[in-house]
Structure formats: structure tokens, C-alpha cells
SERO-4910 file (N, C-alpha, C, O; in steps of 0.05 Angstrom, whole numbers):
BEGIN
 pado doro    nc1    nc2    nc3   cac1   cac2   cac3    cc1    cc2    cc3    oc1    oc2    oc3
  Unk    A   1667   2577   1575   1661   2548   1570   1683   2531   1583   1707   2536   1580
  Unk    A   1672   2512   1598   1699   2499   1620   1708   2478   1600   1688   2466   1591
  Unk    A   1726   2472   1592   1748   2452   1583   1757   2431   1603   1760   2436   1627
  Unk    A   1761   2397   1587   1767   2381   1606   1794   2391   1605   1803   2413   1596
  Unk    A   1810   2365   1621   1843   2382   1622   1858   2345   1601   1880   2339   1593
  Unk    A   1836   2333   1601   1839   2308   1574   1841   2314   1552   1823   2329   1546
  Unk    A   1857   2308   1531   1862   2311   1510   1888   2298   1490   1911   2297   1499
  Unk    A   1884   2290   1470   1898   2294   1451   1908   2301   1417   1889   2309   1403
  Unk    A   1925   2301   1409   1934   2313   1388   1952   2311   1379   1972   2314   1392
  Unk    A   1956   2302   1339   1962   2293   1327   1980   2306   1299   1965   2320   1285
  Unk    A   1996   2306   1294   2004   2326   1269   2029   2308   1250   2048   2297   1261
  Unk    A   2026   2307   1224   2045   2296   1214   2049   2304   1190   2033   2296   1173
  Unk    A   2070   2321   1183   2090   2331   1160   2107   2318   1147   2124   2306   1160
  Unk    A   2106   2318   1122   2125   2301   1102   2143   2326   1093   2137   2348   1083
  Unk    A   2162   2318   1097   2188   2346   1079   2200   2317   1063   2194   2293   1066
  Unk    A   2224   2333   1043   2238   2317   1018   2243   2295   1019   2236   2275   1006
  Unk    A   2265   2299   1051   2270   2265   1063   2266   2267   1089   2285   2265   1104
  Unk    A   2244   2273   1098   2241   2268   1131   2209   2273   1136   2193   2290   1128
  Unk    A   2210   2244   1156   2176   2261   1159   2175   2255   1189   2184   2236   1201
  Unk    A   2161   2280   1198   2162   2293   1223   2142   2279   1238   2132   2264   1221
  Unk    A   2133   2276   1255   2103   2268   1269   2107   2284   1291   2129   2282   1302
  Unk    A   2087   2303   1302   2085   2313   1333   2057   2310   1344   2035   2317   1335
  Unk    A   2068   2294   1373   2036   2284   1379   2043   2298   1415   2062   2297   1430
  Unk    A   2017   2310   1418   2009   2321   1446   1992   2301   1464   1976   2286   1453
  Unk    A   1995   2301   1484   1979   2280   1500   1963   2297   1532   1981   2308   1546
  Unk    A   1943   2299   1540   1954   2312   1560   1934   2294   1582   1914   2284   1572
  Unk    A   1939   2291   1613   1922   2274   1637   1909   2303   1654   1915   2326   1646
  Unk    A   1892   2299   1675   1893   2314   1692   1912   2319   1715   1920   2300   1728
  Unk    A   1921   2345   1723   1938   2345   1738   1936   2378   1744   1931   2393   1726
  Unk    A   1940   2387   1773   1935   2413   1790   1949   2435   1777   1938   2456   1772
  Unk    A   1976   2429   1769   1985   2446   1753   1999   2439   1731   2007   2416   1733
  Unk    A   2006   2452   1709   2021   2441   1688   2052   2424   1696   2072   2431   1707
  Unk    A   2044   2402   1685   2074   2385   1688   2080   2371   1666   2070   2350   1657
  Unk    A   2100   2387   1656   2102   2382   1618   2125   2365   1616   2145   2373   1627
  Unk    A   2126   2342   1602   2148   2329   1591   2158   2329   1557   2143   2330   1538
  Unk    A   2175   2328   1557   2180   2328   1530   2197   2303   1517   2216   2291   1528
  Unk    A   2190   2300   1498   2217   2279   1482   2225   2286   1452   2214   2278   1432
  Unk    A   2242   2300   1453   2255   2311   1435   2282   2303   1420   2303   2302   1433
  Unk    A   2281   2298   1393   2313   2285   1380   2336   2307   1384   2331   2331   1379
  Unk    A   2357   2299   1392   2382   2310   1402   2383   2331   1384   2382   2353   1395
  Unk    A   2385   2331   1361   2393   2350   1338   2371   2368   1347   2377   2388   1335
  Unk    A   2349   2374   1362   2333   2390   1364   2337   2403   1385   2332   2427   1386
  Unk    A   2347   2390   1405   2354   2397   1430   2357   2432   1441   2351   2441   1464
  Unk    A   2366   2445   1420   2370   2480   1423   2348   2497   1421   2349   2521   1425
  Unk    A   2327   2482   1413   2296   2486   1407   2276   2483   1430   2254   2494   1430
  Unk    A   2284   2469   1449   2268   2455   1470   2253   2484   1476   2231   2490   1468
  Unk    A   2266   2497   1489   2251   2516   1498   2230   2524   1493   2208   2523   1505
  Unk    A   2243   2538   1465   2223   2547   1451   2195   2537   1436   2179   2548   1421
  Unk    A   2198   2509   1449   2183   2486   1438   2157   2488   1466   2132   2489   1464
  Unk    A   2174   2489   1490   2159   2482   1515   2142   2506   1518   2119   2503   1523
  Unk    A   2153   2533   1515   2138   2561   1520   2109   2563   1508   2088   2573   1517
  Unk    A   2116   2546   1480   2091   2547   1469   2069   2530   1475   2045   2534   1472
  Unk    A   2080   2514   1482   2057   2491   1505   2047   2496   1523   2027   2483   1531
  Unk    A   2057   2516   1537   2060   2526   1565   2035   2546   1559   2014   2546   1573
  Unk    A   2040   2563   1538   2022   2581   1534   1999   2575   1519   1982   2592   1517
  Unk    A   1996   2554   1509   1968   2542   1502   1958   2518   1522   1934   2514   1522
  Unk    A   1969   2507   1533   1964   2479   1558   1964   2497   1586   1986   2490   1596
  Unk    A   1955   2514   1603   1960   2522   1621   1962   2501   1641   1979   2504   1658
  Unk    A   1945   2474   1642   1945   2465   1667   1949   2436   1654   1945   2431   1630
  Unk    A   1958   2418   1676   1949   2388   1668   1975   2374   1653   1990   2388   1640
  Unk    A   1981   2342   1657   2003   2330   1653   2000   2334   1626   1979   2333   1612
  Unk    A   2022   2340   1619   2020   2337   1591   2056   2328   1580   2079   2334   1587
  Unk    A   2041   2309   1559   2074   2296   1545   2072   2298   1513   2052   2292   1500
  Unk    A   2095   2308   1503   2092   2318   1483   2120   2297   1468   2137   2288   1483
  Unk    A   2122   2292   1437   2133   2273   1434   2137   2288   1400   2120   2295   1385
  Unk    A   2157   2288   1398   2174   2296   1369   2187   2275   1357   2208   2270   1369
  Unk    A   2179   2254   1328   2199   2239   1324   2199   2248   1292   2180   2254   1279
  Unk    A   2227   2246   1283   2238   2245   1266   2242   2216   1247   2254   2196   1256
  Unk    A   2232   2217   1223   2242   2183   1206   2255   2200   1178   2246   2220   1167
  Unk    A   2278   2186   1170   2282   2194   1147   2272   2185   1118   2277   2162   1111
  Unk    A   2264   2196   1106   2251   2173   1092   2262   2171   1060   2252   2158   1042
  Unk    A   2293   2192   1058   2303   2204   1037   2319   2181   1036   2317   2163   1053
  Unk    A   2342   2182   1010   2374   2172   1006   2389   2181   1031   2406   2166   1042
  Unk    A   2383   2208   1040   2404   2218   1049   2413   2208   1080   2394   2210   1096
  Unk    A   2431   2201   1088   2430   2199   1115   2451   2206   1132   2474   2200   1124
  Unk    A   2447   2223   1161   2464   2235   1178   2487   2215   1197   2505   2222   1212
  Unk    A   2478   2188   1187   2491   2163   1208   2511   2158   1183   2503   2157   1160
  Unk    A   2541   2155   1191   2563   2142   1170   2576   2122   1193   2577   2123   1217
  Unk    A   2586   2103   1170   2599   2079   1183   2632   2093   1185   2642   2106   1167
  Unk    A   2643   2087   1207   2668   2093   1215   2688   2083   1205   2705   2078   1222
  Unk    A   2696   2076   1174   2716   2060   1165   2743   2051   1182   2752   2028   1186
  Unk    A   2754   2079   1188   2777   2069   1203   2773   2052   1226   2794   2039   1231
  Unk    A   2758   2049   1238   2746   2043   1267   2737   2013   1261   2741   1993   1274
  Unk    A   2726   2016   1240   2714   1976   1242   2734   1966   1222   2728   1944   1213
  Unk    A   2756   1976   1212   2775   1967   1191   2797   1951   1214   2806   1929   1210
  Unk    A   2802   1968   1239   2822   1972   1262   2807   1940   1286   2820   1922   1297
  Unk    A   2778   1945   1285   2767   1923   1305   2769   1895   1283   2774   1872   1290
  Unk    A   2764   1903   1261   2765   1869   1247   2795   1852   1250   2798   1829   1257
  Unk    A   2820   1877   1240   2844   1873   1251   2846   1857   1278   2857   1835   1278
  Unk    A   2836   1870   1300   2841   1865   1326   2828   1832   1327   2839   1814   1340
  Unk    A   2805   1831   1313   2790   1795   1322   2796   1781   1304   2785   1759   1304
  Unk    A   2813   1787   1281   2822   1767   1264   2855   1756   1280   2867   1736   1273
  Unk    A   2861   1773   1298   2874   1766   1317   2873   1749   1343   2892   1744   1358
  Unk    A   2857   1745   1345   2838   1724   1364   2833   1703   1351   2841   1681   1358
  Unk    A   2820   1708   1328   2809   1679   1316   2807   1683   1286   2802   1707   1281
  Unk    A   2808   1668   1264   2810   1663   1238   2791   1661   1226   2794   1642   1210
  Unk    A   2763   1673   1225   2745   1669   1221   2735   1686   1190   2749   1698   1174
  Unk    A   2710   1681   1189   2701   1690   1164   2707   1717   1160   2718   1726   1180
  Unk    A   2704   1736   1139   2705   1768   1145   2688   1777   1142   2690   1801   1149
  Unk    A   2660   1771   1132   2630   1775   1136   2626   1774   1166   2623   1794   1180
  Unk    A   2627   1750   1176   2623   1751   1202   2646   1769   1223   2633   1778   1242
  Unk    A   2661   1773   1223   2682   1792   1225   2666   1821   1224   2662   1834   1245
  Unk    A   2661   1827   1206   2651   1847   1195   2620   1852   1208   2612   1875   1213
  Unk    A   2608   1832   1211   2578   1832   1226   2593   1841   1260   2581   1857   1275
  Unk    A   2611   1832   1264   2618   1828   1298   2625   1858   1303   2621   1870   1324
  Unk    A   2635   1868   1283   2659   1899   1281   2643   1917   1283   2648   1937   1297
  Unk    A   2613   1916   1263   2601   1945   1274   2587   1944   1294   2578   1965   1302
  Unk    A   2581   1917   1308   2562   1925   1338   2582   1940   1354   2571   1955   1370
  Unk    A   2614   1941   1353   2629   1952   1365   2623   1986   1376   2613   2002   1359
  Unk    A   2632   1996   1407   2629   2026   1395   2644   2037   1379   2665   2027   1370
  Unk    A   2634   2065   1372   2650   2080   1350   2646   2066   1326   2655   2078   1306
  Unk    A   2635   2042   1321   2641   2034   1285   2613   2055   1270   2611   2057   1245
  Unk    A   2598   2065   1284   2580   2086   1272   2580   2110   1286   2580   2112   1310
  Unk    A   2578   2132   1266   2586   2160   1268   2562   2178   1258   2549   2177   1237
  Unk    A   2559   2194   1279   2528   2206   1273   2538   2244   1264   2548   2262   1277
  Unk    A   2530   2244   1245   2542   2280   1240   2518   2290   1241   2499   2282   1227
  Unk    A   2518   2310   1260   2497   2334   1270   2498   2350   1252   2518   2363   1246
  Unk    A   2475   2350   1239   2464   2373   1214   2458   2395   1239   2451   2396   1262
  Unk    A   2464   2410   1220   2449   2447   1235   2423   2448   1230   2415   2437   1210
  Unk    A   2411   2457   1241   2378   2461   1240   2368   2481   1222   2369   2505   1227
  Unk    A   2358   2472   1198   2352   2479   1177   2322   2505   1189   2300   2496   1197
  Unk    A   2326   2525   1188   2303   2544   1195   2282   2539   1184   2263   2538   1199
  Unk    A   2277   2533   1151   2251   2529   1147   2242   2502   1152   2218   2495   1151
  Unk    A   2255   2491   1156   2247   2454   1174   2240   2467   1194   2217   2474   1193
  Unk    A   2252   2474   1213   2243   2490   1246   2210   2498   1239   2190   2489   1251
  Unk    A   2210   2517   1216   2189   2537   1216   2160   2509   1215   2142   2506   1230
  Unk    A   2167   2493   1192   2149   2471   1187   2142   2461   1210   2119   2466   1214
  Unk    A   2153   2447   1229   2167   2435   1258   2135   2451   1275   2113   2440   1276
  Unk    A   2142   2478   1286   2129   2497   1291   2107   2497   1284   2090   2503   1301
  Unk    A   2097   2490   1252   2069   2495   1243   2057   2467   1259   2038   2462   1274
  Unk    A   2075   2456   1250   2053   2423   1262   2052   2424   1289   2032   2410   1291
  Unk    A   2060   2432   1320   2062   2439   1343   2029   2450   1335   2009   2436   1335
  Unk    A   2032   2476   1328   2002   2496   1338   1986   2472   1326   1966   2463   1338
  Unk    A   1996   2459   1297   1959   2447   1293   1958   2420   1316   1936   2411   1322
  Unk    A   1973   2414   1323   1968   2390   1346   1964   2404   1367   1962   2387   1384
  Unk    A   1961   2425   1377   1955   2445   1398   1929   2448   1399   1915   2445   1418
  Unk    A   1919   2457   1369   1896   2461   1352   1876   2431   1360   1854   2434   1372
  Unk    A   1884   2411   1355   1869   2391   1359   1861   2383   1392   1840   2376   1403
  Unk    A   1891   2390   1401   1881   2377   1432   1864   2390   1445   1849   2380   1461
  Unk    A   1867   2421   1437   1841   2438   1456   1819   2439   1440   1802   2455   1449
  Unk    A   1812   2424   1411   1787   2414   1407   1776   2403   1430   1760   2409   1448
  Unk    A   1794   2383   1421   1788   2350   1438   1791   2363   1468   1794   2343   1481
  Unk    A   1793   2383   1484   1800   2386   1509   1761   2404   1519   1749   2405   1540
  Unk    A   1754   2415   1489   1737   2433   1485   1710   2418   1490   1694   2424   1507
  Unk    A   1708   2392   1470   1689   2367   1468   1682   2358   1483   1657   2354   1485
  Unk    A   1706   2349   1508   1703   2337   1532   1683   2353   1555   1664   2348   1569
  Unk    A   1702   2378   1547   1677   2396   1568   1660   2401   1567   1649   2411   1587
  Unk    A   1649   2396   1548   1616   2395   1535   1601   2378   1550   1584   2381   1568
  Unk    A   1614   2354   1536   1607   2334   1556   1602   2338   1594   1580   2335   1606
  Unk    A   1632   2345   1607   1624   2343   1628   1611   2366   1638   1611   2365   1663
  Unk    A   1595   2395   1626   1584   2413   1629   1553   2404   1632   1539   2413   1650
  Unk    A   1542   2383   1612   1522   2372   1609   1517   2356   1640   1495   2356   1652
  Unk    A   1536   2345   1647   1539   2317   1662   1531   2338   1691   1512   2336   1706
  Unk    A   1555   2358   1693   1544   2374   1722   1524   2390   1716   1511   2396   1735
  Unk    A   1518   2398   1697   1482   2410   1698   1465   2394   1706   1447   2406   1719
  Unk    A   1462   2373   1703   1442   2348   1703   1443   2338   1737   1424   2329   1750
  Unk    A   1466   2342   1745   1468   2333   1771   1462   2354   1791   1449   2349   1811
  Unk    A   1471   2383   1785   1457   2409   1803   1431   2416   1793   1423   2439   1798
  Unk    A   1415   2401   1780   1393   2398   1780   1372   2381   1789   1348   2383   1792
  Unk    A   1398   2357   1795   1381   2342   1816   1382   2345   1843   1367   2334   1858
  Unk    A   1398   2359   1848   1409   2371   1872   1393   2390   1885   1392   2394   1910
  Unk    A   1380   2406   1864   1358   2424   1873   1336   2415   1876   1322   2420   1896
  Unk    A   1324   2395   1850   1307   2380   1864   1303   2374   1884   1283   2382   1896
  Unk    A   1323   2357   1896   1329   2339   1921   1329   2363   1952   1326   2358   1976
  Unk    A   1334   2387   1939   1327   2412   1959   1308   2427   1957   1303   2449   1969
  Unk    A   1295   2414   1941   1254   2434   1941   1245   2408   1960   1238   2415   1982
  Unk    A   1245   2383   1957   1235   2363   1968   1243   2362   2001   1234   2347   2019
  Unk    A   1263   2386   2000   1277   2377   2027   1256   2403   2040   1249   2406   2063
  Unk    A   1248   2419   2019   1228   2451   2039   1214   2443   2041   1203   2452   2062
  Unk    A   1195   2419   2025   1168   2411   2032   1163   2394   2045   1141   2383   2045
  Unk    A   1183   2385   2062   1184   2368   2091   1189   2383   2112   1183   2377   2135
  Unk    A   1203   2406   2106   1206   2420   2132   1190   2421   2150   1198   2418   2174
  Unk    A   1163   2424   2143   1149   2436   2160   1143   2411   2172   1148   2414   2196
  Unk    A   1133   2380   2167   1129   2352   2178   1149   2350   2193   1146   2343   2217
  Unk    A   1182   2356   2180   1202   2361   2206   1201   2364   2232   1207   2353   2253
  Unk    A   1188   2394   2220   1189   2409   2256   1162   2399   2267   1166   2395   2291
  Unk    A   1136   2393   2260   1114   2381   2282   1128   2355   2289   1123   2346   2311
  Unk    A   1146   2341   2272   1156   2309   2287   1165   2323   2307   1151   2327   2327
  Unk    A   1186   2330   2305   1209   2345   2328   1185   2349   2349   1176   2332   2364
  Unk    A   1175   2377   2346   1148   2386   2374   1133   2364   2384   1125   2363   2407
  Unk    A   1126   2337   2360   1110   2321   2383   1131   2299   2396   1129   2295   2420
  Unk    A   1149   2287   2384   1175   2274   2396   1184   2291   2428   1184   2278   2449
  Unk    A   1192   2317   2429   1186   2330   2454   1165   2327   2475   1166   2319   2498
  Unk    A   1146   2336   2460   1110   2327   2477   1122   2305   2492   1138   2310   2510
  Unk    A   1114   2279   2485   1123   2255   2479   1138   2248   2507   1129   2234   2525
  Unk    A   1167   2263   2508   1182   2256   2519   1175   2267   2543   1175   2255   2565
  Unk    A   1169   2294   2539   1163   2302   2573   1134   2291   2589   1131   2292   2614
  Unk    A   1115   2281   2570   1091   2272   2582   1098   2245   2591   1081   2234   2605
  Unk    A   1121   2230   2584   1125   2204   2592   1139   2208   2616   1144   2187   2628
  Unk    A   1150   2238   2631   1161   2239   2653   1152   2245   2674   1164   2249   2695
  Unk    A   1116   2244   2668   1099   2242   2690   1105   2261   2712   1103   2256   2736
  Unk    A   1111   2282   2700   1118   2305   2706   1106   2334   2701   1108   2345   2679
  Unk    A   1089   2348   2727   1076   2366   2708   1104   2389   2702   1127   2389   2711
  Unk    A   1094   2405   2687   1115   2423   2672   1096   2450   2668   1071   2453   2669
  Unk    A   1111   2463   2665   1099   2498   2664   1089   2503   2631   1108   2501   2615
  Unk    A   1072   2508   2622   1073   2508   2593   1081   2532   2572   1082   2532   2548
  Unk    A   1085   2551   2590   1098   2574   2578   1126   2571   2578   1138   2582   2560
  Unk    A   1138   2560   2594   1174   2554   2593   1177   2531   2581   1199   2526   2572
  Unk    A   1151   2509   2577   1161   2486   2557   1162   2497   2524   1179   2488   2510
  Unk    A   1138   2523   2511   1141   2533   2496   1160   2539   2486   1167   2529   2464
  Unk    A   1179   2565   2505   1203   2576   2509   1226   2558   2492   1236   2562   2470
  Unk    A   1229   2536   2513   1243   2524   2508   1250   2498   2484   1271   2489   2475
  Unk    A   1224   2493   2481   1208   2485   2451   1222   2501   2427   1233   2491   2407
  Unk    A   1218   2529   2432   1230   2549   2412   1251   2550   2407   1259   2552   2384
  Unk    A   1267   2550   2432   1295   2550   2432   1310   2524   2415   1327   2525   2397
  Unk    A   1299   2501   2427   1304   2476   2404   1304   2473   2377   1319   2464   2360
  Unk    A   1284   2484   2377   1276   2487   2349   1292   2514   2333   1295   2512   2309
  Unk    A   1299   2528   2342   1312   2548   2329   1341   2533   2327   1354   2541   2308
  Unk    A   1354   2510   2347   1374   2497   2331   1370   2489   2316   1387   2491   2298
  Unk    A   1350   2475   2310   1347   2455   2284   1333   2468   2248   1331   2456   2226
  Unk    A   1324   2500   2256   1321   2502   2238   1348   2508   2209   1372   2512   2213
  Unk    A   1336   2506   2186   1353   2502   2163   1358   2527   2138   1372   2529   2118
  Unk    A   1337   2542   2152   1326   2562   2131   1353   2564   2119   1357   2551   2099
  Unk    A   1369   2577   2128   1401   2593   2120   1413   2575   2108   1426   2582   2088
  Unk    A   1413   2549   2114   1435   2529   2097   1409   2515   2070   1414   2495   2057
  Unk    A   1381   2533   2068   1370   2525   2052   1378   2549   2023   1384   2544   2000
  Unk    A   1374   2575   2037   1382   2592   2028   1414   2593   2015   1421   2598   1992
  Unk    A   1425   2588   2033   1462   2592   2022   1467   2570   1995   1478   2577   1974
  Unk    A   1455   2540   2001   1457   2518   1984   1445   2525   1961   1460   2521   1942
  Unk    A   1417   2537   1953   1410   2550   1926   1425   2567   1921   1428   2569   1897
  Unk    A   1439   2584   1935   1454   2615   1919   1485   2589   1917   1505   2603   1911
  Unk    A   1490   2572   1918   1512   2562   1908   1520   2545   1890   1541   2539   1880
  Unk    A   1491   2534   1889   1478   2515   1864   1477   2530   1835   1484   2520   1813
  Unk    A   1464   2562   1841   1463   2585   1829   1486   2598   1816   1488   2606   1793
  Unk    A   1507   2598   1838   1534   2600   1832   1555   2581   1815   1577   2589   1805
  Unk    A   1546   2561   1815   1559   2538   1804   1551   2536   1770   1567   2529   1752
  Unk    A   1524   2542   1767   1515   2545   1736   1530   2572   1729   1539   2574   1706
  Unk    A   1532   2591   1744   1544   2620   1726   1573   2620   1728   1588   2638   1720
  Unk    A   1579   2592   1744   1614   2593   1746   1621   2569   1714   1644   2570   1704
  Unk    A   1604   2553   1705   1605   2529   1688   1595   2550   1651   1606   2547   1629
  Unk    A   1578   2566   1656   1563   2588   1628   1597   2603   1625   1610   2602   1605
  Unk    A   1604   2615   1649   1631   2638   1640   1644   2636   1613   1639   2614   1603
  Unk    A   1662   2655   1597   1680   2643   1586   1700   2629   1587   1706   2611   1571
  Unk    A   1715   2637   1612   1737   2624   1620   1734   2590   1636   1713   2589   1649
  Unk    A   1745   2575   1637   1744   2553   1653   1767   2550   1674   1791   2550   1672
  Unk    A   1753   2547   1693   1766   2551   1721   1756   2525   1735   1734   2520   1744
  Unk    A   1779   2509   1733   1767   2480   1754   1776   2483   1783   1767   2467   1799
  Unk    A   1794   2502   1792   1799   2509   1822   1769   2522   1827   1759   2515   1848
  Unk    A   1755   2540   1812   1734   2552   1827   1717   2539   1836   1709   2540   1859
  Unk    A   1707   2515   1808   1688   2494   1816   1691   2478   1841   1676   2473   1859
  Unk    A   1723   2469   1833   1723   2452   1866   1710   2468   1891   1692   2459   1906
  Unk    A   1724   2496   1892   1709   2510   1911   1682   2514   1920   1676   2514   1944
  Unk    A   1668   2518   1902   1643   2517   1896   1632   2495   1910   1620   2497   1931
  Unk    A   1635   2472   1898   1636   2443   1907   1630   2444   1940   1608   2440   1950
  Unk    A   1655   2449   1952   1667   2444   1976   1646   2459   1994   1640   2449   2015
  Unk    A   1633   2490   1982   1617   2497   2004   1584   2492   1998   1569   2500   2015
  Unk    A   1575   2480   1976   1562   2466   1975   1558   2437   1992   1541   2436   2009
  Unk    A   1570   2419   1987   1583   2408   2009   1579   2401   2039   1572   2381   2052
  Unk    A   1588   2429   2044   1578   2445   2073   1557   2448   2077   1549   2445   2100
  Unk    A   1535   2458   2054   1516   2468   2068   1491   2440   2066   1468   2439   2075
  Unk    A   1505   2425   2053   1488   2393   2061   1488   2387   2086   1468   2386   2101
  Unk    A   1516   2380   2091   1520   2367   2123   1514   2383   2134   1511   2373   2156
  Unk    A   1508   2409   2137   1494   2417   2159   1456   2408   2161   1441   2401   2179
  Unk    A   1453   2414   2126   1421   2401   2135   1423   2380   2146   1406   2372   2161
  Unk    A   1444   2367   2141   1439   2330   2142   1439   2329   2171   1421   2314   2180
  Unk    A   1455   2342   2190   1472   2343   2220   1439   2350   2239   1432   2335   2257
  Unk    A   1414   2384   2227   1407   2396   2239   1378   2367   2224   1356   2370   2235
  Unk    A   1379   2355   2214   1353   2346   2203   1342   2329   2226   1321   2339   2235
  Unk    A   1347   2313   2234   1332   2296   2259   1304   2286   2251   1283   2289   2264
  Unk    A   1309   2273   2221   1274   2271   2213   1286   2246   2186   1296   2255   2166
  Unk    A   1285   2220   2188   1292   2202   2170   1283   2209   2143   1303   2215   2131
  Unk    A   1267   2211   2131   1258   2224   2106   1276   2242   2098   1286   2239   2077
  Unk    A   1281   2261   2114   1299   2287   2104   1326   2281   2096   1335   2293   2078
  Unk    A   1342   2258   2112   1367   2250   2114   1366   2233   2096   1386   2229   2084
  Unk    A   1338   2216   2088   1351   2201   2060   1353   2216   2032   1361   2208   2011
  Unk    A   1342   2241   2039   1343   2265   2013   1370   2274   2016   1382   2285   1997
  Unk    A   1377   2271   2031   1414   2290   2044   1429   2269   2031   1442   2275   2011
  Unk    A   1429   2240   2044   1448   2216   2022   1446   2223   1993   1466   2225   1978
  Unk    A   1423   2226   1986   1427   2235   1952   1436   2256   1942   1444   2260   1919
  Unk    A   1434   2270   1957   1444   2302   1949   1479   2294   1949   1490   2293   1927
  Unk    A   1492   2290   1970   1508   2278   1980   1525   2260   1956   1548   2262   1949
  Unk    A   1495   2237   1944   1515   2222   1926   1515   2240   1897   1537   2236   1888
  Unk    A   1507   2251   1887   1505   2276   1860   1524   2288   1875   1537   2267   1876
  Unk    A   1535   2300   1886   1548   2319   1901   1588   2302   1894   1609   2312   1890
  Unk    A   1581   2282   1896   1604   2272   1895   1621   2258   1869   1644   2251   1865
  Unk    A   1591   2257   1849   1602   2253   1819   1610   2278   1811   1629   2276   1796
  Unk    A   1601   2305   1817   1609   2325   1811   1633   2332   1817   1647   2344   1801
  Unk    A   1642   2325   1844   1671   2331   1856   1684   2313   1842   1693   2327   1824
  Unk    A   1693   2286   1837   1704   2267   1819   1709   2284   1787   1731   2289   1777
  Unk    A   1686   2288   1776   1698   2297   1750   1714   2327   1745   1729   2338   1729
  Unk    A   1699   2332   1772   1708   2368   1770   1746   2373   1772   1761   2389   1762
  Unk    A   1749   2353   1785   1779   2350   1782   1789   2348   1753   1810   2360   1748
  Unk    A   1778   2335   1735   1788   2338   1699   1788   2361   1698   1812   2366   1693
  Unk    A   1774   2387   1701   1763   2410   1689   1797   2429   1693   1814   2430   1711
  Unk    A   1794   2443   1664   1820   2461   1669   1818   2478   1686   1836   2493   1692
***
């Protein structure tokens, strides 16, 4: 089942005095390009934070965002007594002013606040960790959903695509009498007699450039290919592109060998279906 490479995901834990939020985000992109934003005190974790993203996000931008609020009594930030005791000193030296305001001026100072690094409490970590997989959990819902969607979207379009290539067999044949009498045509206006077994010949020979059979043939076995590459389990959006690309190919060549207006406005539409599919196929993981 193909997965978009869109998604996101949401997780939020309350502990005694802190509540956690971890939210996943992810864009399309060729290969995984992971960012992180992580609080300093966590910093020794990163890794171990990213591996696991890595191994559930294989492909696609993805930014991942850890914030911390405290929401207890307790807190890791202390005011620097000696330090804004020492700066109020210093501007009551300058000027005679209030000591409230003094005191407002002293802690914007640096150093008048002091941040003490707690050690990383393991079963906080462990909690930390649970909420990661379930926001993991959500985004490849939501990564799951999308592909539904765009699985629906390219079925519907390599179906019109085939259409648009049964319509193209049942002109063939009006094709090739235009072509043979357009020839006629041309050599009878050259008032020229001509041998009619070497105009045959050569009739044949023309015509064997312009026939399509093979790029009629190759374009269904890849149309064919493209439904049993979208059913698989796995989702592979490099294959599809591929897929895509020689599909693709075997348009412009009808479109190149067609020489018959009818046929070529069936080729523009194939052409335009052909190109919503390449556009989204780029989301696909």
C-alpha cells in the first residue's frame, strides 16, 4: 500500500510538574532530511531520538519538535543573588534611583539568572520515548490516509489513460488509409507515371515507420505495471516515477509516429493524465 510522504503527528504527556508535547511534521522530499528541536537538558538523547525517526520516517522532510513547560512549584531557573546584589551596587553608583527599579534593571543583566541542569530522569526519558512512537503512530496514519487517497486519484487516471489508448487502436486503422491516400494524393498530383509495385514497396516501407503496434503494446504492459507497482505491500515512489517516465515514452512516440489529428488530440490527453500522475507521484514514499 503506497503512503504519501505528508503527514503529521501529535503527542502530549502530563508528568507531576512538566508537560511534554512532541509533535512530528513531515513535507515531501527525495530522501530523509530530518530536523530536530530539542531542549538542551535533552541534548544527550538526540540521537537516540533521531534513529528512531529514521527508522520509522524512511524518506521525506521531516521536523520534529520537543517542548518542555513546567507546570509544577518546582523550578530549574534560580535568580543569582550575588550577581544582581553586585549590579544594583554598580547603578546605584551611577544614579540614585528607586531599588525596585534598580532591581527591575539588575535582572535583565547577564548572569542575574542561573539555570541548574537536572540529570535526565530515566523514567521521564522512558515517558519522552512513549509519546515519540505514538506521534510516529499518528503520522504514518495520516501518511497511510493520504495514500489512499492518492492511490484512488492514480487509478482513476491510468484508467483514463487506457481508455484514451483503446480509442487510439480504433483509429489506427483510419490512420493508416489517411496516410495511403495522403501518399496517393501526392504522387498523382506529380503527374507522374510511377511503377505500382515499387510505389507499394515503398508505401510499405512508410508505413512500417509509422506503425505503433509495439509502443501500443509496451504502454498497456506499463499501465499494467503501474497498478501491480501501486496494489504491492511496500510503497516505492522512486519506482512509480519510473514507471511514469517510460510510460511517458511510449506516448511521445505514438504522438511523434501518429501523423493523423484525431490520434494526437488523444496523445494531449493521455499526456495531460500522464502529468497529474507525475506531480503527485513525487508525495509518494
Amino acid at each position: 500500500m503506497i503512503q504519501s510522504m505528508t503527514g503529521y503527528g501529535k503527542h502530549i504527556i502530563q508528568l507531576p510538574t512538566k508537560k511534554i508535547t512532541v509533535e512530528v511534521k513531515s513535507l515531501n522530499s527525495k530522501n530523509l532530511d530530518l530536523n530536530t528541536r530539542i531542549p538542551s537538558s535533552y541534548r544527550e538523547k538526540e540521537l537516540q531520538i533521531r534513529n528512531l525517526l529514521a527508522k520509522s520516517l524512511s524518506r521525506g522532510k521531516v521536523d520534529f519538535n520537543l517542548y518542555i513547560e513546567m507546570t509544577g512549584e518546582a523550578t530549574n531557573t534560580q535568580v543569582n543573588a550575588a550577581v544582581v546584589k553586585e549590579y544594583i551596587a554598580q547603578l546605584r553608583a551611577v544614579v540614585n534611583g528607586d531599588e525596585t527599579e534598580l532591581l527591575k534593571m539588575a535582572v535583565r543583566m547577564p548572569d542575574a539568572l542561573k539555570v541548574e541542569r537536572d540529570e535526565i530522569d530515566d523514567d521521564e526519558f522512558a515517558e519522552i520515548l512513549k509519546a515519540v512512537k505514538i506521534a510516529l503512530e499518528e503520522i504514518n496514519t495520516y501518511r497511510s490516509d493520504e495514500g489512499s487517497v492518492l492511490k484512488k486519484d492514480f487509478l482513476e487516471r491510468i484508467d483514463s489513460i487506457e481508455a484514451l489508448l483503446k480509442e487510439v487502436a480504433e483509429i489506427d486503422d483510419e490512420r493508416i488509409q489517411n496516410v495511403r491516400e495522403r501518399l496517393h494524393t501526392a504522387v498523382s498530383d506529380l503527374k507522374e507515371r510511377v511503377d505500382e509495385n515499387r510505389f507499394e514497396q515503398e508505401l510499405i516501407y512508410y508505413l512500417e515507420k509509422y506503425d505503433i503496434t509495439e509502443e501500443k503494446v509496451r504502454l498497456q504492459n506499463h499501465l499494467d505495471y503501474f497498478r501491480e507497482a501501486i496494489a504491492s505491500n511496500d510503497s516505492n515512489g522512486k519506482k512509480l516515477g519510473f514507471i511514469t517516465q517510460e510510460i511517458g515514452r511510449e506516448i511521445n512516440t505514438i504522438g511523434s509516429k501518429s501523423n493523423f489529428a484525431p490520434m494526437q488530440q488523444l496523445v494531449v490527453q493521455m499526456k495531460d493524465e500522464l502529468e497529474k500522475i507525475k506531480e503527485q507521484a513525487l508525495n509518494v514514499l
